[in-house]
C-alpha positions in Angstrom: 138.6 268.4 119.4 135.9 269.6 117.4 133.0 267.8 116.4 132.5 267.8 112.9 130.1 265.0 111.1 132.8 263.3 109.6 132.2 259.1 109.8 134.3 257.7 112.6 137.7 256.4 112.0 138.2 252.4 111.2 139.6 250.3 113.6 143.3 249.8 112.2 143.7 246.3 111.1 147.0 244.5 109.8 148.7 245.6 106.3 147.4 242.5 104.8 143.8 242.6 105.5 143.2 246.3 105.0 141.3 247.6 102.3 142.3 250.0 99.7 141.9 253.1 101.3 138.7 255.2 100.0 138.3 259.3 100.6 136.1 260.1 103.3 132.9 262.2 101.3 133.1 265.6 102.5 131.0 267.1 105.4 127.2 267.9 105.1 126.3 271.3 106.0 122.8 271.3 105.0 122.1 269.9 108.6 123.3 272.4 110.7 122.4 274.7 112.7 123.8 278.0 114.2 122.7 280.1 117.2 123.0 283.9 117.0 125.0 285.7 119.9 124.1 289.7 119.7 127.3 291.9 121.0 126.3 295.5 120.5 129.4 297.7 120.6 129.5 301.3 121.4 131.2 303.9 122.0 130.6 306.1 125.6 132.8 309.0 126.8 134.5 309.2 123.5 137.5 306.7 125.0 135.0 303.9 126.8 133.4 300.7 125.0 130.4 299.4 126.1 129.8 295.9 125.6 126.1 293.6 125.6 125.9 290.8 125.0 122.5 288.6 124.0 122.9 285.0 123.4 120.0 282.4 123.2 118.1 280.7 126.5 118.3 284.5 128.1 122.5 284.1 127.8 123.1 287.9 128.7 126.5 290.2 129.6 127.0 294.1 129.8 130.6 295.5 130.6 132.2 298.9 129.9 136.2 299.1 129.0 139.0 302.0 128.0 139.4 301.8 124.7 143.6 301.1 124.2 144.8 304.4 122.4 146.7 301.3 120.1 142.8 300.9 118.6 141.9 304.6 117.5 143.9 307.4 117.0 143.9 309.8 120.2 143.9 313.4 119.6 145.0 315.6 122.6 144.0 318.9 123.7 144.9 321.2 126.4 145.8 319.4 130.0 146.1 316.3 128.1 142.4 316.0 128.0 141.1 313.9 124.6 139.6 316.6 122.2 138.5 313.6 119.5 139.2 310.0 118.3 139.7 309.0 115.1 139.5 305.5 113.5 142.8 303.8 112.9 144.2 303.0 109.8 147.5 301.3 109.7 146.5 297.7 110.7 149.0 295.0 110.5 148.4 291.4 111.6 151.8 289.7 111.7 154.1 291.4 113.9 154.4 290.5 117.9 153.2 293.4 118.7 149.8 293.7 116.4 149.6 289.7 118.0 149.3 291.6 121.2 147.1 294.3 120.3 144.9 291.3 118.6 144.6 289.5 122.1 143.7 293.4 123.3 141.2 293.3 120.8 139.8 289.6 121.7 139.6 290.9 125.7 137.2 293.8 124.5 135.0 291.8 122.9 134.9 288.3 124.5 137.5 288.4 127.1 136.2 289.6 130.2 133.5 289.3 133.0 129.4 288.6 132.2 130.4 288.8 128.5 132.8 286.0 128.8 131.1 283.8 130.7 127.8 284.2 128.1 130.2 283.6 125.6 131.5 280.5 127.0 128.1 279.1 127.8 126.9 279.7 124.0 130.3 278.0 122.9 130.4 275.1 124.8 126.7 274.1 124.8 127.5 274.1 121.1 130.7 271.7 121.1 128.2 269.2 122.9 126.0 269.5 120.1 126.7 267.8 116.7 125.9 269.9 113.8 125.2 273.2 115.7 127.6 276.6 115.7 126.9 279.8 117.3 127.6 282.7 115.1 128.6 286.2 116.5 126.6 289.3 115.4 128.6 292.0 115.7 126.1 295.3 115.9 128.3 298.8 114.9 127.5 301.9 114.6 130.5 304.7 115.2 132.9 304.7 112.5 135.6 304.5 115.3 134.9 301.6 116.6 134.4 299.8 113.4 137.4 300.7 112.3 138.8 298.3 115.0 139.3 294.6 113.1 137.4 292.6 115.5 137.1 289.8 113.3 141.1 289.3 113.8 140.1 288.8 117.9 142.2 286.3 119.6 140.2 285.1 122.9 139.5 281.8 124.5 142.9 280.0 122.9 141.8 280.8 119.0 141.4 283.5 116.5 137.3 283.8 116.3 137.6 285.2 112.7 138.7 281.8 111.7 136.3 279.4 112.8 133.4 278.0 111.0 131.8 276.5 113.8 131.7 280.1 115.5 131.8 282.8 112.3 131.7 286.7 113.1 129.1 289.0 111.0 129.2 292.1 111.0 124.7 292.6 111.3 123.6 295.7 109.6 119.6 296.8 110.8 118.7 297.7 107.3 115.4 298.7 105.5 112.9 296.4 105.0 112.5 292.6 106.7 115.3 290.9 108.0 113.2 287.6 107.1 114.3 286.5 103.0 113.0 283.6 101.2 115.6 281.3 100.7 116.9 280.9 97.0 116.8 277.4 95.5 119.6 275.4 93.8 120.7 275.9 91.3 122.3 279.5 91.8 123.7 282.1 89.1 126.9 283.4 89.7 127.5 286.9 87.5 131.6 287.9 87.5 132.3 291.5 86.6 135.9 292.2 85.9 136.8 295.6 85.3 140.1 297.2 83.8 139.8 301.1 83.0 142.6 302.8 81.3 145.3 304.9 83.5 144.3 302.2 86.6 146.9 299.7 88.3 146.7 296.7 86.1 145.0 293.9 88.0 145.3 290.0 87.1 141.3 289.9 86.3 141.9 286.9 84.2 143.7 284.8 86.8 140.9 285.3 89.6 138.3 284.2 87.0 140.4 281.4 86.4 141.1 280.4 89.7 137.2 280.6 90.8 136.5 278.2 87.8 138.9 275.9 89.1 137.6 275.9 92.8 134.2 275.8 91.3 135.0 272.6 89.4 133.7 270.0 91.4 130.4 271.7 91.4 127.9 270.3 89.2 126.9 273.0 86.2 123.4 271.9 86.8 123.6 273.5 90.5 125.8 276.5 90.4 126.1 278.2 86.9 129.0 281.2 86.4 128.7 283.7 83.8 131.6 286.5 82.9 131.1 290.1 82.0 134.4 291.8 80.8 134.7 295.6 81.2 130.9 296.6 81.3 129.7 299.9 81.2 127.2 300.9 84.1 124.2 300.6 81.3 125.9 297.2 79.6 126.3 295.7 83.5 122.3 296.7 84.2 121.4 295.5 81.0 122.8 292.2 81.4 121.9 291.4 85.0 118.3 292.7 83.7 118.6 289.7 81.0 119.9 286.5 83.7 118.3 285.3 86.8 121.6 285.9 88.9 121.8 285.1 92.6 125.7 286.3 93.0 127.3 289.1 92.2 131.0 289.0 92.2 133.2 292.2 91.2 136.7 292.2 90.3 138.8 296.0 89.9 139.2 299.3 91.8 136.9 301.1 94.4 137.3 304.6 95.3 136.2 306.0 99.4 136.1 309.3 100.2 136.8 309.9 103.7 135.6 312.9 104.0 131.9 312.1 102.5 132.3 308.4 103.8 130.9 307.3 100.4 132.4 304.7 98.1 132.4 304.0 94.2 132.9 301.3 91.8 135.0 301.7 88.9 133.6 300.6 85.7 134.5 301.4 82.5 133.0 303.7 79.4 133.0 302.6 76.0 135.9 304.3 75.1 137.9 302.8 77.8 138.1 305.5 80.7 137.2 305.3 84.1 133.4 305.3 84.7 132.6 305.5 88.7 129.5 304.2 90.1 128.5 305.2 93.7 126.3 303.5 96.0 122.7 305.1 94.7 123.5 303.7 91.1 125.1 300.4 92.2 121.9 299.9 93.7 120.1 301.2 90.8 121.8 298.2 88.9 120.9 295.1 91.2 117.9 295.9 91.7 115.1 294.1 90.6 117.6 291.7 89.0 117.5 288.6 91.9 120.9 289.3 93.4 121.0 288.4 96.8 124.7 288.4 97.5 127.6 290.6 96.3 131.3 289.8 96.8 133.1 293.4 96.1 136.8 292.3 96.0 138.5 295.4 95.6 139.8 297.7 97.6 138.1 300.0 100.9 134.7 298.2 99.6 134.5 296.8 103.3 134.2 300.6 105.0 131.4 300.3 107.6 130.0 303.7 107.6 129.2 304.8 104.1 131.0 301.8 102.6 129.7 299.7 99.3 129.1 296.5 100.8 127.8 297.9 103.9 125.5 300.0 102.3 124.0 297.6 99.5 122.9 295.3 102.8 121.7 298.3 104.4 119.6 299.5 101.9 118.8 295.8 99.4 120.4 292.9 99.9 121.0 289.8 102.7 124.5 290.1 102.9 127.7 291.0 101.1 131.7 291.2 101.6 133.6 293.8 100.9 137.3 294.7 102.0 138.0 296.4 105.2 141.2 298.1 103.8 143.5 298.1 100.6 144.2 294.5 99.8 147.1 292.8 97.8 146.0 291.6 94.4 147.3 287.9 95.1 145.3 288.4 98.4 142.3 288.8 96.8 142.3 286.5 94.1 143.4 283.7 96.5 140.9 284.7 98.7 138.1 285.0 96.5 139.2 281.4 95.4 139.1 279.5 98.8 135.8 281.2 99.3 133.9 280.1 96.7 135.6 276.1 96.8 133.7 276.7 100.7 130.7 278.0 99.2 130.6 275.3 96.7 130.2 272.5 99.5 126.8 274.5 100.5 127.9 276.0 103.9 126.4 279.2 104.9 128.0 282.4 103.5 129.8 282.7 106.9 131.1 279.9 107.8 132.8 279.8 104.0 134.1 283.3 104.9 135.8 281.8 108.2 137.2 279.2 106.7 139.0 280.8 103.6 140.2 283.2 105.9 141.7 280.3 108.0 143.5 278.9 104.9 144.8 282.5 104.0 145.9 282.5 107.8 148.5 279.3 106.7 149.5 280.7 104.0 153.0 282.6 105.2 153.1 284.7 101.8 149.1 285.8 102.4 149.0 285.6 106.3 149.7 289.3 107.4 145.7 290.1 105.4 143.6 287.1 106.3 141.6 289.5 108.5 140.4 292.3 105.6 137.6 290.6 104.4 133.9 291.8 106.0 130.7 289.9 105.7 128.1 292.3 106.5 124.3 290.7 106.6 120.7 291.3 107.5 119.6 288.3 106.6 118.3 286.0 109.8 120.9 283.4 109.2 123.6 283.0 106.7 122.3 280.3 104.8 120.3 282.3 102.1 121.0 280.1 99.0 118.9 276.7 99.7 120.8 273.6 99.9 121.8 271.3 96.8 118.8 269.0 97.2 116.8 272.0 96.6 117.8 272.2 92.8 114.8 270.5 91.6 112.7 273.4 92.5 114.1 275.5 90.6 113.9 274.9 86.6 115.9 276.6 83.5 118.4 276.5 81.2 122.4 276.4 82.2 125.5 277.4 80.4 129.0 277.2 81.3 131.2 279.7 81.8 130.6 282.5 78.7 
């Protein structure tokens, strides 16, 4: 069993003399404490993964595996010799054999030799800890092997893509310090919804909704939400330019081109239509503004090389999620809601990512996607937003929801 700080359970005591039974507050996560386990993945001999693995107290593993031609598409050439490897694209999670292919995947990263056994030790010196987690930096850099969803890994008896104890990153070596000051309580949440004309309807209104709701035990004087309908690139600069926002949430389409590896957001003109914003002028948008963390919840935003959240990290911010593939608009807006009800009991930006995808994971309509969403960070930890004793340090004004 886990050890979470929850208060130890009462000695039972007869019908009669029991008290009327009180809910148990929820967990403090401003007191813990997570370890970072480095596994550098990369591709050798265009068909063999190399695995390393750095963990703290000089923890270290190294092994090299065949890459399964189930994880990357194998393209043959004369005497059957491989003449180039392509990422995969077709991912399913809910069939026996993508189960198979997922404890494949867990093997590869986790499941075998020096790599394992550094694992292990980083795991289980944790479970003797209270309040301490080890979270798994995952370092990428071929866009073959981050096609592969290794966040969806099954290895030592669990899915490591669901835990909060023991949350997967994706770590991104961007410009600048990985070292950011931590922003003080109360935080600014900015939600852009987005509904061009001639683009797949989307229920905008339901997710905004729905992240009210799970946001509604949150004190207004800690975490503040603001909503921006349909902006234009120059209305959306103008009114991040105009609020002190932290968050940065988008709702609507993304396009990728494959063949530039380069994504776009869709926002829309004044008239209506289709405006697309790539990376350059995205980041021409937050910056400056205070946005430390944006949640891209559309579609492809999740691409590691050349994709939007991958590349805002890369180039500006501590850390942002994006989708790994196309993803189900009741997906999404579930998702996004289970997230931010996390994120709202001040856990670090990964371990609330682990745990709404283990609550999609339940859900038998949602299950076969709970592995799309990617946290990508450069941030030291994930705990860039200071905790909710910090909101005395910080000082202004606060609206509801306008």
């Amino acid at each position: 069993m886990r050890a979470w700080p929850f208060p130890a359970a009462p000695r039972l005591q007869p019908r009669s003399q029991t008290a009327p039974r009180r809910a148990s507050p929820p967990p403090s996560w401003d007191s813990w404490t997570y370890v970072n386990l480095d596994l550098r993945l990369i591709r050798i001999d265009k068909t063999k993964l190399l695995v390393e693995a750095f963990g703290p107290e000089g923890y270290e593993g190294l092994e090299v595996h065949e890459l399964p031609e189930g994880l990357c598409q194998c393209v043959k050439g004369p005497r059957g010799r491989y003449r180039d490897v392509r990422p995969r694209r077709n991912w399913k999670t809910d069939s026996k054999d993508e189960e198979a292919l997922l404890q494949t995947i867990g093997k590869l990263l986790v499941g075998s030799e020096s790599v394992r056994d550094c694992y292990k030790q980083c795991t289980n010196n944790a479970r003797r800890t209270p309040k301490v987690g080890v979270r798994l930096r995952l370092f990428i850099y071929d866009p073959v092997i981050a096609a592969i969803p290794w966040e969806t890994a099954f290895a030592d008896g669990n899915y490591i893509g669901r835990s909060d104890r023991f949350p997967v990153v994706r770590y991104v070596l961007g410009e600048g310090s990985t070292q950011f000051a931590k922003i003080p309580r109360p935080l600014r949440l900015l939600g852009v919804g987005c509904q061009p004309k001639k683009t797949l309807k989307l229920k905008v209104d339901e997710e905004i909704e729905k992240i009210k709701k799970a946001l509604s035990g949150v004190d207004p004087k800690l975490l503040t939400c603001y909503w921006c309908p349909n902006p234009s690139a120059t209305a959306l600069h103008n009114r991040l330019s105009h609020k002190d926002i932290d968050i940065f949430h988008f709702i609507g389409h993304e396009g990728f081109d494959e063949a530039a590896r380069e994504g776009s957001l869709s926002l829309v003109e004044n008239d209506g239509s289709k405006q697309e914003v790539k990376v350059n002028d995205l980041i021409t948008i937050l910056q400056d503004t205070g946005v430390q963390f944006a949640f891209l919840n559309a579609c492809e935003t999740g691409q590691q090389v050349g994709g939007l959240a991958q590349e805002l990290v890369h180039r500006l911010l501590p850390a942002a999620i994006g989708m790994r593939l196309s993803v189900r608009d009741d997906v999404a807006i579930e998702f996004a809601a289970r997230f931010y009800h996390y994120l709202g009991e001040s856990r670090p930006i990964d371990a609330a990512l682990s745990a709404a995808r283990a609550e999609l994971s339940l859900d038998s309509a949602l299950k076969a996607q709970w592995g799309l969403p990617i946290l990508y960070m450069r941030a030291s930890d994930g705990t860039i937003f200071g905790t909710f004793s910090d909101a005395a340090d910080r000082r202004g004004q606060f609206h509801p929801w306008t």
